[in-house]
C-alpha distance (Angstrom), angle and dihedral (degrees) to the residues before:
residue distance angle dihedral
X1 . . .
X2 3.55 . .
X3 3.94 111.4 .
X4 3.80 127.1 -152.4
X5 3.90 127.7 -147.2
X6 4.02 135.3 -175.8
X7 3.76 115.7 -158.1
X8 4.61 82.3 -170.1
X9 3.33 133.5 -18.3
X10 3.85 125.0 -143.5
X11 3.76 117.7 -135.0
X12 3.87 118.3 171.9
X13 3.39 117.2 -133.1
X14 3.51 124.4 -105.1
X15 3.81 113.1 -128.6
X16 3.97 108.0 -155.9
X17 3.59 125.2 -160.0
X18 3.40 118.7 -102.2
X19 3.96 112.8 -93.3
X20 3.83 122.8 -106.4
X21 3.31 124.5 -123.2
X22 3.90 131.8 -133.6
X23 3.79 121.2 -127.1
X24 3.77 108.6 -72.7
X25 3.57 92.3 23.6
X26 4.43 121.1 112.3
X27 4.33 104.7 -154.1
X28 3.48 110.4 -126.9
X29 3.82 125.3 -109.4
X30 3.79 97.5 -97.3
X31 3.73 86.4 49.6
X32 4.27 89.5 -118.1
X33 3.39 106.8 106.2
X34 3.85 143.0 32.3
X35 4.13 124.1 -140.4
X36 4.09 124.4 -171.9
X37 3.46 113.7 -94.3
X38 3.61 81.8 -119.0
X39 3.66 95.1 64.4
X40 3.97 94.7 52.1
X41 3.90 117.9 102.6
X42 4.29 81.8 6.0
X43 3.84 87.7 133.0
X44 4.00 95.0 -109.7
X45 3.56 123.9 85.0
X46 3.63 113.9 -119.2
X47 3.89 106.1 171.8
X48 3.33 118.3 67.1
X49 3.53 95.9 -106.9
X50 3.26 105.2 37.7
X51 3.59 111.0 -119.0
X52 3.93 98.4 135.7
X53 3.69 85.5 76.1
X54 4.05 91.5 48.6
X55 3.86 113.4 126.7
X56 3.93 91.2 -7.4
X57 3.80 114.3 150.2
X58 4.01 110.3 -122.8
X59 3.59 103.0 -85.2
X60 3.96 115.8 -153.1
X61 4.13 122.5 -143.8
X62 3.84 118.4 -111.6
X63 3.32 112.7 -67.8
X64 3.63 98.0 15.3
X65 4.33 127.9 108.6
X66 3.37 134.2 -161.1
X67 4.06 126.5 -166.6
X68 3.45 131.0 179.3
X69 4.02 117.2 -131.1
């Protein structure tokens, strides 16, 4: 039997188009994903990397202040 062995293999990447977002919907960063509108600048990150929260002014929670001295 003969017997066949790879040290590495190469495997090009595969470069996807960015995703398309439905109405209402803000594409991620990386162009993978899609969050509601109503989930951007929210205070929590909900795509992966984080770029809902990109260049969002601190936000406070109801019934909470915040001042600068």
């Amino acid at each position: 039997q003969s017997q066949l062995h790879f040290s590495s293999i190469s495997v090009p990447s595969v470069k996807t188009e960015p995703v398309k977002c439905r109405k209402g919907f803000k594409a991620c960063k990386d162009g993978l994903e899609c969050v509601m509108y109503s989930h951007v600048c929210d205070g929590e990150q909900d795509c992966k990397d984080g770029s809902d929260e990109d260049g969002c002014e601190t936000l406070c929670k109801t019934g909470w202040f915040s001042w600068q001295t």
